[in-house]
C-alpha positions as CSV (number, residue, x, y, z in Angstrom):
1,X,22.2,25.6,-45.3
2,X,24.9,25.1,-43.0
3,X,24.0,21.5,-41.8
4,X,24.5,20.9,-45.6
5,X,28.1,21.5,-46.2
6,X,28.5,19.6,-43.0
7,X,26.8,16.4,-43.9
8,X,28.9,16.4,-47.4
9,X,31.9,16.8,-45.1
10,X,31.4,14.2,-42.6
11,X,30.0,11.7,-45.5
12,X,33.2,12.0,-47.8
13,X,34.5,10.5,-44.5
14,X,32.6,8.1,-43.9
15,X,32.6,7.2,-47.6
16,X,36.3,6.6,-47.3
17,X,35.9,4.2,-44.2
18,X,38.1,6.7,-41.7
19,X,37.7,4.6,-38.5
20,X,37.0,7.5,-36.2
21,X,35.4,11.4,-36.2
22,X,35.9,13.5,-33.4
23,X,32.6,16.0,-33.5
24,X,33.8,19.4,-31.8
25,X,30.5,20.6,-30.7
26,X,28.0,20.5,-27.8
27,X,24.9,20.9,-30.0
28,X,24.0,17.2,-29.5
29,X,20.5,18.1,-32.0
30,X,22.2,19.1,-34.7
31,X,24.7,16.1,-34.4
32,X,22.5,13.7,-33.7
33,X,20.3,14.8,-37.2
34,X,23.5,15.1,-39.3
35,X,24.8,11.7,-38.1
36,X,21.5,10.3,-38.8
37,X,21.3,11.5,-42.3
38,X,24.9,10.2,-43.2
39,X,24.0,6.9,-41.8
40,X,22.0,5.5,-45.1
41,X,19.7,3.0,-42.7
42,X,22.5,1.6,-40.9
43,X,21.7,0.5,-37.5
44,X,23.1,3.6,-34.6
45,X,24.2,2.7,-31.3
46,X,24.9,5.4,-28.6
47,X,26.6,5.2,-25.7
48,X,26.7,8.3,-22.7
49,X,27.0,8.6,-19.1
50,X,23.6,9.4,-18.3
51,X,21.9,6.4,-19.6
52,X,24.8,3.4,-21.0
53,X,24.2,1.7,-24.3
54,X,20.8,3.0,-25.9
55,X,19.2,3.0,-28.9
56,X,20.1,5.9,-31.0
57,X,17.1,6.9,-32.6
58,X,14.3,6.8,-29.5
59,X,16.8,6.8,-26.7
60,X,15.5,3.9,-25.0
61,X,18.2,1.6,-22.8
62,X,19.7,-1.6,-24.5
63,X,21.1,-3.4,-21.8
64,X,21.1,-2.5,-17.6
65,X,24.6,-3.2,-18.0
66,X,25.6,-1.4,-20.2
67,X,26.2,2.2,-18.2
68,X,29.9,1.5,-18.2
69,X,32.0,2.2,-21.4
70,X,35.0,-0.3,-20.8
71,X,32.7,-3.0,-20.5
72,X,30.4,-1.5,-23.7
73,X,33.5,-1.2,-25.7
74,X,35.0,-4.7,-24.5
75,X,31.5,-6.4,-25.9
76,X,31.1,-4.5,-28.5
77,X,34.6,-5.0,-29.8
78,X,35.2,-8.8,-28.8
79,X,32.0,-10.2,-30.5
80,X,32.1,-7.9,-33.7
81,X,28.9,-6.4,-32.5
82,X,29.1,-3.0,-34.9
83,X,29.8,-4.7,-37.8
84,X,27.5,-2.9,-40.4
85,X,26.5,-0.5,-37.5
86,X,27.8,3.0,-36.3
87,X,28.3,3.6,-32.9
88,X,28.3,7.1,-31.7
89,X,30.1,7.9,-28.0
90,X,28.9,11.1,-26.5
91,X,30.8,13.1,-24.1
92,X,34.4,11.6,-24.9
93,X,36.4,13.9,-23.2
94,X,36.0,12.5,-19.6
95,X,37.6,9.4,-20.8
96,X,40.3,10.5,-22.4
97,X,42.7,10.0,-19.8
98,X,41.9,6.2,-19.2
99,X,45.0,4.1,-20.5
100,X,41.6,1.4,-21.0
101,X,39.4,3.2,-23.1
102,X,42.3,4.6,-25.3
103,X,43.2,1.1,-25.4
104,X,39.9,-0.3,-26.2
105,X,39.3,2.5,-28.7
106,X,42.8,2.0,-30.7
107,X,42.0,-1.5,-30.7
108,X,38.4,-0.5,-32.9
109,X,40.3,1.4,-34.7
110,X,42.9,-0.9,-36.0
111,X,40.1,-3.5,-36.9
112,X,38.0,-0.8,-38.8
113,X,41.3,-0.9,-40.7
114,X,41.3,-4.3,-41.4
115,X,38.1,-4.6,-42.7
116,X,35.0,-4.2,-39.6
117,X,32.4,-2.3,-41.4
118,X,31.6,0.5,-39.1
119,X,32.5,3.9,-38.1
120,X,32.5,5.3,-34.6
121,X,31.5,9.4,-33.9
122,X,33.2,10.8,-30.8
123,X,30.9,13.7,-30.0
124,X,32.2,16.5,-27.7
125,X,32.7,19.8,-26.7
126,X,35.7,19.7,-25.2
127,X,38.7,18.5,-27.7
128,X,41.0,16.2,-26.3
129,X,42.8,13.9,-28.5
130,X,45.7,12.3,-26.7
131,X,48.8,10.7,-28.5
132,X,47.3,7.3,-28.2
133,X,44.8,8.1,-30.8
134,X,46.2,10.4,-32.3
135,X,47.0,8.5,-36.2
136,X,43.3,7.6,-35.3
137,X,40.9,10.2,-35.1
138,X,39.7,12.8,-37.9
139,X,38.6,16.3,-36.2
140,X,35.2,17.4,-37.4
141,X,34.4,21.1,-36.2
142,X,31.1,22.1,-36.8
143,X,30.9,25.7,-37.5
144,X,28.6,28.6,-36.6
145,X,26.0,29.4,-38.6
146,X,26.0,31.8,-41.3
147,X,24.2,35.0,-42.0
148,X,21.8,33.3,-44.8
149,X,21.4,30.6,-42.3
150,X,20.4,33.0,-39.3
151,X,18.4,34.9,-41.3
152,X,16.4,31.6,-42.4
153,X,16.3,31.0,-38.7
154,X,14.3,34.9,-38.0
155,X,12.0,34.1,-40.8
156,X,11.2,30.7,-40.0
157,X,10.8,32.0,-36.0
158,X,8.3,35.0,-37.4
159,X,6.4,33.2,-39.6
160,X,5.7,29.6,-36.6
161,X,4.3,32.6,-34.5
162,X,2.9,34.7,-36.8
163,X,4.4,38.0,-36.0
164,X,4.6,41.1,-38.2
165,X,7.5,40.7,-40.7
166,X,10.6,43.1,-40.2
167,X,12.1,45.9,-41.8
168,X,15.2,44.6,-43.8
169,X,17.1,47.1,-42.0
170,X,15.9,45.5,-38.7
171,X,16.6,41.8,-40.2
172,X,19.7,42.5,-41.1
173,X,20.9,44.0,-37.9
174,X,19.5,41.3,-36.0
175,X,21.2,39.0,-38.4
176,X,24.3,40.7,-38.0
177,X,24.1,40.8,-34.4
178,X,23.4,37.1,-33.9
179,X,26.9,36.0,-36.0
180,X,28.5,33.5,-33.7
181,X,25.5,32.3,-31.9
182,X,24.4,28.6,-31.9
183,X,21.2,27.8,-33.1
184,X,19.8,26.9,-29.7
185,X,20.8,30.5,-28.4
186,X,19.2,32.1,-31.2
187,X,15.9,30.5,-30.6
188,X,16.4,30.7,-27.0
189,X,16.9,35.0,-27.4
190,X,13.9,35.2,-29.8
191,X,11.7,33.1,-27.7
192,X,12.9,35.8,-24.9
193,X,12.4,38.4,-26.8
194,X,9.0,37.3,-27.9
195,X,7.8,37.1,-24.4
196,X,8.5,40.0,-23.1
197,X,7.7,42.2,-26.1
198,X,5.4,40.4,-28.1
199,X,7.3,41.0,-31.3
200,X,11.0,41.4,-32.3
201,X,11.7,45.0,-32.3
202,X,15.4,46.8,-32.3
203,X,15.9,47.1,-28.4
204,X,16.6,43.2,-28.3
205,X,19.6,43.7,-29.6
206,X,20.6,43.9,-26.2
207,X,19.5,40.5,-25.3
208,X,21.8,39.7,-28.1
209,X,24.5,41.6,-26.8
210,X,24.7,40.3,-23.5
211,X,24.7,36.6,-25.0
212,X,27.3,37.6,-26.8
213,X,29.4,38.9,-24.2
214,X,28.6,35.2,-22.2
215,X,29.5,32.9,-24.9
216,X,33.0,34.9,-25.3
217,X,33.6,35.0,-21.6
218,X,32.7,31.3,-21.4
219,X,34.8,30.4,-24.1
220,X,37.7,30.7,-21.9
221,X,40.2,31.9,-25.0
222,X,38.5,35.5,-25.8
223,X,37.5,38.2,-23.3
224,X,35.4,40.5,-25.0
225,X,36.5,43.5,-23.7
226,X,33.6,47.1,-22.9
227,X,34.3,50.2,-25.2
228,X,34.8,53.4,-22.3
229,X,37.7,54.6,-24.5
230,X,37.9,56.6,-27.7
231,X,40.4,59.0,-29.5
232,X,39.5,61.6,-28.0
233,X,41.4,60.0,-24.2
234,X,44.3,59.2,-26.5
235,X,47.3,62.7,-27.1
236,X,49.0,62.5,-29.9
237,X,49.5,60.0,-32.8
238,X,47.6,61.9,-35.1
239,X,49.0,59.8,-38.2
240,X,47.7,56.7,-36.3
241,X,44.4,58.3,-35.7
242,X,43.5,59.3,-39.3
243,X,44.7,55.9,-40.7
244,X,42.4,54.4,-38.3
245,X,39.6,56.4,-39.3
246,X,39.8,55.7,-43.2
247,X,39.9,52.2,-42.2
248,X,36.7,52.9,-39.8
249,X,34.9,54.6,-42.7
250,X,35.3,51.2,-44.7
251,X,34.2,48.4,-42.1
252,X,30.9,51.3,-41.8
253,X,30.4,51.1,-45.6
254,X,31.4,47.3,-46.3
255,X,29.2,46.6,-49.0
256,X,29.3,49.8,-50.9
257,X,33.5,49.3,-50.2
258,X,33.1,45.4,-51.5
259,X,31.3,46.6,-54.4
260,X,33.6,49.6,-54.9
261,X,36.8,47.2,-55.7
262,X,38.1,47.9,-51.7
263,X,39.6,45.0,-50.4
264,X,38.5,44.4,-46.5
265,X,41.1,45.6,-44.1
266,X,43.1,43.0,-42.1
267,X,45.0,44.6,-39.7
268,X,47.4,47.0,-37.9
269,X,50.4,45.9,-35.3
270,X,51.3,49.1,-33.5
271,X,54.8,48.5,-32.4
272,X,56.8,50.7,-29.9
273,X,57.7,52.0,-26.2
274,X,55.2,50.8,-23.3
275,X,52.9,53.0,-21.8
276,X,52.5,54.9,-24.9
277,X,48.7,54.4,-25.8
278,X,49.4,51.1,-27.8
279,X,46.4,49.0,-25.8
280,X,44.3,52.1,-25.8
281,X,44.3,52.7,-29.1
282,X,43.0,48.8,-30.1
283,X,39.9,49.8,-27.6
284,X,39.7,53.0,-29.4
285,X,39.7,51.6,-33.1
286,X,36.6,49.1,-31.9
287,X,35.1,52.3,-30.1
288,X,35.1,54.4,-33.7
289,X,34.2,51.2,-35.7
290,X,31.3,50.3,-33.2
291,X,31.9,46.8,-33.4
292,X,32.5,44.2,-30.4
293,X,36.3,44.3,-29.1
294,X,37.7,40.9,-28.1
295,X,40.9,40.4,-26.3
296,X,43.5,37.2,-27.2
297,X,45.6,36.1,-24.2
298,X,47.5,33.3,-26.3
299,X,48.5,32.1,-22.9
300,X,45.0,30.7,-22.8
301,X,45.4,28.7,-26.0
302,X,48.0,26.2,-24.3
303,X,47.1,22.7,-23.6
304,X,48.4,19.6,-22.5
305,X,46.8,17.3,-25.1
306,X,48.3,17.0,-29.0
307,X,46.7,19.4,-30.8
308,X,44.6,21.0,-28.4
309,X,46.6,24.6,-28.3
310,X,46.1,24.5,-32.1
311,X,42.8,23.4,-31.7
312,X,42.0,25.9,-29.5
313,X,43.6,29.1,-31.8
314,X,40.9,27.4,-34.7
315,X,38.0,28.2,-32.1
316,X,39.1,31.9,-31.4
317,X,40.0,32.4,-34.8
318,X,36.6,31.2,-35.4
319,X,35.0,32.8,-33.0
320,X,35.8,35.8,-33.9
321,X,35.6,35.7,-37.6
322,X,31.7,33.8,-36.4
323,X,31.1,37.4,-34.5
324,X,32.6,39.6,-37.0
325,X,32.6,42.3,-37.8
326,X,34.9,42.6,-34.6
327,X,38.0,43.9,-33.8
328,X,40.4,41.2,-32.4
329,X,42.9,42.7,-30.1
330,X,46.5,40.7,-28.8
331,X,48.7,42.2,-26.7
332,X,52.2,42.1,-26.3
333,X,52.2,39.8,-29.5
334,X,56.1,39.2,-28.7
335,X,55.3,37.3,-25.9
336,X,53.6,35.1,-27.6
337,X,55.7,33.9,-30.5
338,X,59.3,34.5,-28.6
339,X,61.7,31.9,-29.4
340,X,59.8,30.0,-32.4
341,X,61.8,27.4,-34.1
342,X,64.5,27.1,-31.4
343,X,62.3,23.3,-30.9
344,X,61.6,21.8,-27.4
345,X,58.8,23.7,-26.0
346,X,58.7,26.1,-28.8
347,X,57.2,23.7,-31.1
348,X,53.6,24.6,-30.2
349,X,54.5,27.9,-30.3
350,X,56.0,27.5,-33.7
351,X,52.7,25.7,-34.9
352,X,50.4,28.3,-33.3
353,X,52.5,30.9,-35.4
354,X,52.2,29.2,-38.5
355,X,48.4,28.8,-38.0
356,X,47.8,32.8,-37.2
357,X,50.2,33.5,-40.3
358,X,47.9,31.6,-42.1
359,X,45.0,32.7,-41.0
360,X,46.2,36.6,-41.5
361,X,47.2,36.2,-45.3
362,X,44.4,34.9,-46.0
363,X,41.5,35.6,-44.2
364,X,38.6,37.8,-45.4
365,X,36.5,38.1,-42.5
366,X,35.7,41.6,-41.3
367,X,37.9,40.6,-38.2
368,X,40.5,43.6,-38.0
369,X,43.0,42.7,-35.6
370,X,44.7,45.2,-33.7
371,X,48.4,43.7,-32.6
372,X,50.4,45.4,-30.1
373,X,54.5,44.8,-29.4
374,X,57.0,46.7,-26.8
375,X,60.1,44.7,-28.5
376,X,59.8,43.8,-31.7
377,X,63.7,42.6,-31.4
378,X,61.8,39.4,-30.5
379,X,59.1,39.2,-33.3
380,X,59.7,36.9,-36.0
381,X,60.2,38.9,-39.6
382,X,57.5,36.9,-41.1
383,X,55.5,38.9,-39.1
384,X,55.7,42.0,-40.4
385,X,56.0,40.8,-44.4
386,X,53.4,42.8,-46.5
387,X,50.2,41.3,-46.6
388,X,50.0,40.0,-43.4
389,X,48.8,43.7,-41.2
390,X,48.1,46.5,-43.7
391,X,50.0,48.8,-41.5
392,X,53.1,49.1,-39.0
393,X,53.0,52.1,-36.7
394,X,55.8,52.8,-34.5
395,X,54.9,54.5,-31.3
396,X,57.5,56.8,-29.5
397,X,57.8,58.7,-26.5
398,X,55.3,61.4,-26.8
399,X,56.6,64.6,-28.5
400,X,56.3,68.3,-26.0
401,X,53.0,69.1,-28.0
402,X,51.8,65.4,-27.4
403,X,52.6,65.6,-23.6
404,X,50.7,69.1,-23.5
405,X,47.4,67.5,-24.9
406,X,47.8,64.6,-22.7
407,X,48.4,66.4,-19.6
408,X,44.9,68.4,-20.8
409,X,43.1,65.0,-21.2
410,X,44.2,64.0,-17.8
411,X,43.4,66.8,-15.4
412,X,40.3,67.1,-17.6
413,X,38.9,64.1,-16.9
414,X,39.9,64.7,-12.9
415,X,40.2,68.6,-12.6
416,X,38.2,70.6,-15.4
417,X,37.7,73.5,-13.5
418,X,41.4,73.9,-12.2
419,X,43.0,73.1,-16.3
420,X,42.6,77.2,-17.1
421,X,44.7,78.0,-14.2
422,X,47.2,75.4,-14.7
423,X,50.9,76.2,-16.8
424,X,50.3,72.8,-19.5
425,X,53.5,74.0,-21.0
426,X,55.7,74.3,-17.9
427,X,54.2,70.7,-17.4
428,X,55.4,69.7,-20.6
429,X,58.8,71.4,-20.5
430,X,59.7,69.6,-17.3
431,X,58.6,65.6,-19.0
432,X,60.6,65.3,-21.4
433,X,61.1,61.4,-21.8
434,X,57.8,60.9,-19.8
435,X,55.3,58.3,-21.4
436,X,51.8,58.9,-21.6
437,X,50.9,56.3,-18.2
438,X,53.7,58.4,-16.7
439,X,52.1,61.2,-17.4
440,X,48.6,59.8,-16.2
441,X,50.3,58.7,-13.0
442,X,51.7,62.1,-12.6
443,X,48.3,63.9,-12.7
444,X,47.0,61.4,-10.7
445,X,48.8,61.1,-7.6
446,X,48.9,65.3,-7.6
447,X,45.5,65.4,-7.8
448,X,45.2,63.1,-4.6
449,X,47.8,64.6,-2.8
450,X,45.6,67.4,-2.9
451,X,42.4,65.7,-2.2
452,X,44.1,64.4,1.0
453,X,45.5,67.7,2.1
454,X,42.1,68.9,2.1
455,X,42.6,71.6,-0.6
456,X,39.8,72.6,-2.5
457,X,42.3,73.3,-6.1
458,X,45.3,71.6,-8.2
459,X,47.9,73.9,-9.3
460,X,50.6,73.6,-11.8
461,X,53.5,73.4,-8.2
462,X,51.5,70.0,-7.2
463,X,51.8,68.7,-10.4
464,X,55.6,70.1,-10.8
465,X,56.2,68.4,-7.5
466,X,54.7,65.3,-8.4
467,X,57.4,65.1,-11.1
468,X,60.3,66.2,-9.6
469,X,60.0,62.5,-7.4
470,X,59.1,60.7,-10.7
471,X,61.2,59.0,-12.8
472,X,60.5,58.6,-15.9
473,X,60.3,55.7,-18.5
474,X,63.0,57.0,-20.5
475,X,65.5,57.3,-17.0
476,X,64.2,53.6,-16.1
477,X,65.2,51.9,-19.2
478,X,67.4,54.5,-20.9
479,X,69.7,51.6,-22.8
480,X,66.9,49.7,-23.5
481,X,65.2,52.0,-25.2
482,X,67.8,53.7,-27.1
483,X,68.3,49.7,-28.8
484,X,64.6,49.1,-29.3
485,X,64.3,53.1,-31.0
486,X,67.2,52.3,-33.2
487,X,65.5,49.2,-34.3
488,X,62.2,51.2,-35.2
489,X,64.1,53.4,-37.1
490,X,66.0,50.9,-39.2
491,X,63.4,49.0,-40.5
492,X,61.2,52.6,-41.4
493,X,57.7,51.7,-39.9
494,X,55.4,54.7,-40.4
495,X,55.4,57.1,-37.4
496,X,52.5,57.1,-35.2
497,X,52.5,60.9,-34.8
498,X,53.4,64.1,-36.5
499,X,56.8,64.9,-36.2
């Protein structure tokens, strides 16, 4: 079980008398049994807002006085109260910027040093761990459960209310599906599930689902991201397309690939000019893997505190892997890791580097992250080492076959019945150096101009019009370009599409 590995954890800790754990986590029930199991007898004092100093086991009050935490700590500390005891502070966050408490609680900590037998838990779920306390505190996260753990969790859920057993089919895509859920939501959805239905049955997957989508989008870090696009929306990169699809084939099969000798794939970055179907080919990949797509902004990882924007790439990194299988999508990866090691403000930049680095040589979650760079001038080179993505795709201005079957995707998806009467290779003669969102825009500002001249068809002279006021990605940023295609070429990154 989960809770097991845990306890260990935290008791090695406490074993070797570090003065203070910060508990990452807002399941309060599961904390409260593993810090009772790790206490061996010892006497448990807890202190939160709601109620002041209580008794940790039965909740009940200690003291009317005792609601506020300076004065707590200021007792507690003065007259040696916790010696031989632990005292557990819930909800720490909220004090963290109080030059008293973080006074009061390097003051502890310096006397558990010198010999006061006690340890104190800081339980939140918010990390903050400001400089003060920094040499101080040990970060505990408590991680999501795992499938043999869920899947305990069904059984024990079926057999309490004496429903029919699943299918294991049905088990383990309801096992699957509840990766990255706490405990207290996966009871919660079952007991849902039960009371509407009865039984557990396939169709509350849903109820999963939408969980799911919650906890990413209240996580703050991940957006999980709905899957309207496939390959079929995207013109060109054929090469792109049919590595994507071997690697789809796997994450469909993964235990008969596992058991095959396949390893599982990490990655792709897909590097090259903008508005050429970079971001909608990550949506694409999750739509042909039919897995969850979530969305990194690292600009969301940033804190103020020390360690928090590290911190906070652990929870997405967990997050997702907790989820998985997933595709994790980050955009404009550049812009993340521009200027690491030139120091100053690019030292949490530098960290937050090292950590996905990490993370992507070694991981072996079924988390395939789909990376996406305009200028890959400004990416470090450790990036693109071998082992780190399995693939680097280089993306160039679409090709005059590409920009003929993405001028048919486009006034398809507007304009079906008009496309037979439309020249696609005049279209495509007259674009060259046109990107595929120039391309879009193109079709779509003809087809309103004549939606607002109350015409009832588009012809290939709307759209030619259209272009002749457009300019072009390539006219925009020719010398930009020309640099940033050289640089593609040089370092021989496989081509995205047939040439």
């Amino acid at each position: 079980m989960l809770i097991d590995s845990v306890t260990k954890k935290i008791l090695h800790y406490v074993d070797a008398q570090y003065p203070m754990l910060y508990l990452n986590t807002f399941e309060e029930t599961k904390i409260d049994k593993i810090i009772k199991d790790v206490a061996y007898g010892r006497d448990i004092l807890e202190w939160n807002a709601s109620k002041g100093l209580i008794q940790f086991e039965n909740k009940s009050p200690l003291l009317d006085s005792m609601a506020n935490l300076e004065i707590v700590l200021d007792i507690l500390i003065s007259d040696d109260e916790l010696n031989g005891k632990i005292l557990v502070v819930k909800d720490i966050h909220h004090f963290m910027n109080d030059p008293r408490i973080l006074s009061m609680l390097k003051e502890l900590a310096i006397k558990i040093y010198n010999g006061l037998e006690t340890v104190v838990f800081l339980v939140s779920p918010i990390l903050k761990v400001p400089k003060e306390l920094e040499k101080y505190i040990t970060i505990v996260e408590i991680d999501y459960m795992g499938e043999s753990g869920i899947k305990n969790l069904i059984k024990e859920f079926i057999n309490v209310n004496a429903l029919e057993p699943l299918s294991g089919d049905l088990l383990e895509e309801l096992t699957i599906a509840f990766k990255g859920l706490t405990e207290y939501e996966i009871i919660n959805i079952l007991s849902l599930a039960y009371s509407k239905e009865g039984s557990l049955l396939r169709r509350d997957l849903d109820l999963i689902y939408d969980q799911k989508y919650q906890m990413v989008q209240k996580s703050g870090i991940l957006e999980m991201i709905p899957l309207n696009e496939s390959f079929k929306e995207i013109g060109g990169l054929d090469n792109l397309k049919s590595w994507v699809s071997n690697k789809a084939k796997v994450f469909k099969n993964m235990n008969k690939a596992l058991e095959f000798g396949v390893d599982i794939p990490k990655g792709v970055l897909v590097v090259g000019m903008p508005g050429c179907g970079k971001s909608l080919n990550a949506k694409a990949t999750a739509h042909l893997f039919g897995i969850p797509l979530l969305r990194l902004d690292m600009g969301r990882l940033l804190g103020k505190y020390v360690g928090e924007s590290e911190a906070n790439m652990r929870k997405a990194i967990k997050l997702a892997e907790a989820i998985s299988p997933c595709v994790l999508w980050i955009d404009e990866i550049e812009k993340a890791f521009a200027g690491i090691g030139d120091g100053g403000n690019a030292e949490v930049a530098t960290r937050l580097f090292g950590n996905f680095l990490t993370w992507m040589q070694e991981k072996n979650s079924a988390t395939f992250v789909v990376a996406t760079a305009n200028d890959i001038s400004k990416l470090p080179p450790e990036l693109m080492r071998k082992g780190r993505f399995d693939e680097i795709f280089y993306v160039d201005l679409p090709s005059i076959e590409e920009r003929k079957k993405i001028f048919e995707i486009h006034i398809s998806k507007r304009r079906k019945n008009d496309l037979l009467s439309i020249n696609i290779s005049e279209l495509s003669n007259n674009t060259d150096g046109y990107s595929g969102a120039d391309i879009e825009g193109v079709v779509k500002e003809s087809v309103e101009n004549v939606f607002v001249s109350e015409r009832d068809n588009l012809t290939t002279k709307d759209i030619l019009d259209v272009i002749k006021n457009t300019s072009s990605l390539s006219e925009l940023f020719k010398d930009q370009l020309k640099v940033i295609s050289e640089i593609y070429k040089k370092n021989n990154f496989k081509p995205a599409s047939k040439r």
